[in-house]
C-alpha positions in Angstrom: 64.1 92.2 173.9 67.6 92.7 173.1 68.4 93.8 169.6 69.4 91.0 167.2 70.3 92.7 164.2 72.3 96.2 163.2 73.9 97.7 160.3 76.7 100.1 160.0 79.4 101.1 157.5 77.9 98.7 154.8 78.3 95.9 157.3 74.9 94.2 158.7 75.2 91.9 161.6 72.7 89.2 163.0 72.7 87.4 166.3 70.9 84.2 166.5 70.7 80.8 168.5 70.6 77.7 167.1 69.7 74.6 169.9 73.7 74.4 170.4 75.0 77.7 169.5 75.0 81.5 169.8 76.3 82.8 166.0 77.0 86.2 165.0 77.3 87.0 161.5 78.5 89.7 159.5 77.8 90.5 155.8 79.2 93.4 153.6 79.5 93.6 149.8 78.6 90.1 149.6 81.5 88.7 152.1 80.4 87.0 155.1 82.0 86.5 158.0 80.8 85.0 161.7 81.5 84.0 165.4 80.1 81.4 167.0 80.0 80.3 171.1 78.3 77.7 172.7 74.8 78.3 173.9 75.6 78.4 177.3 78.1 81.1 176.3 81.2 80.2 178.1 83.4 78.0 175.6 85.8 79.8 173.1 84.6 81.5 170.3 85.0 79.7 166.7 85.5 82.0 163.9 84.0 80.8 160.3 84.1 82.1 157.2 80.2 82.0 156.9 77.6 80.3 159.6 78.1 76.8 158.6 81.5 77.1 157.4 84.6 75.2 159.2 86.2 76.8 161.7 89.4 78.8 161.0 90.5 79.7 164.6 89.2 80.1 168.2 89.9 82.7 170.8 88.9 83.6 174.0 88.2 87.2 173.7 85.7 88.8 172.3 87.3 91.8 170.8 90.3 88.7 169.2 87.5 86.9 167.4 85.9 90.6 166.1 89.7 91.0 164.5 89.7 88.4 162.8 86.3 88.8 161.6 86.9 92.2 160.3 90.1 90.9 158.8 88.0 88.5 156.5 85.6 91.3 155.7 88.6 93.5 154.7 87.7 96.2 157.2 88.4 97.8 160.4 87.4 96.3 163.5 85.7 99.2 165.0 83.7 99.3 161.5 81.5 96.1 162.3 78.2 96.9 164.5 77.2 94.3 167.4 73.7 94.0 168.2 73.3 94.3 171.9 72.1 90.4 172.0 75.3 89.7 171.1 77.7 92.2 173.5 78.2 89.4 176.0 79.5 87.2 173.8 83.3 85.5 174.6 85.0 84.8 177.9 
């Protein structure tokens, strides 16, 4: 099985699947951050400030929605780890 959770650089992140969505979430130093897609893994990908927050903006890419993520954690983008479950994820 794929791995579902990593941490790195103070940042953990966790892949889950709800019935209706694949959601990766980040946390470091008590911020949160995550991404969700559609379970069926092809519509855009919603970024949130936490897992059930609203939306704040939806990209296509992968490595866009990781950006933006990162920019809400207040660090770099190549500082937040993705679990391999979750290295598919965007369009």
């Amino acid at each position: 099985m794929a791995e579902r959770e990593t941490t790195a650089n103070g940042i953990t992140a966790q892949y889950d699947e709800t019935e209706t969505e694949r959601l990766l979430t980040f946390e470091s130093d008590g911020s949160t951050a995550a991404i969700a897609q559609n379970r069926e893994g092809y519509a855009m990908l919603k970024v949130r400030p936490a897992a059930d927050g609203d939306e704040l903006e939806r990209y296509y890419g992968f490595d866009m929605a990781l950006d933006h993520a990162a920019e809400l954690l207040n660090v770099a983008p190549h500082d937040l780890p993705v679990p391999e479950a979750a290295a598919d994820m965007g369009m």
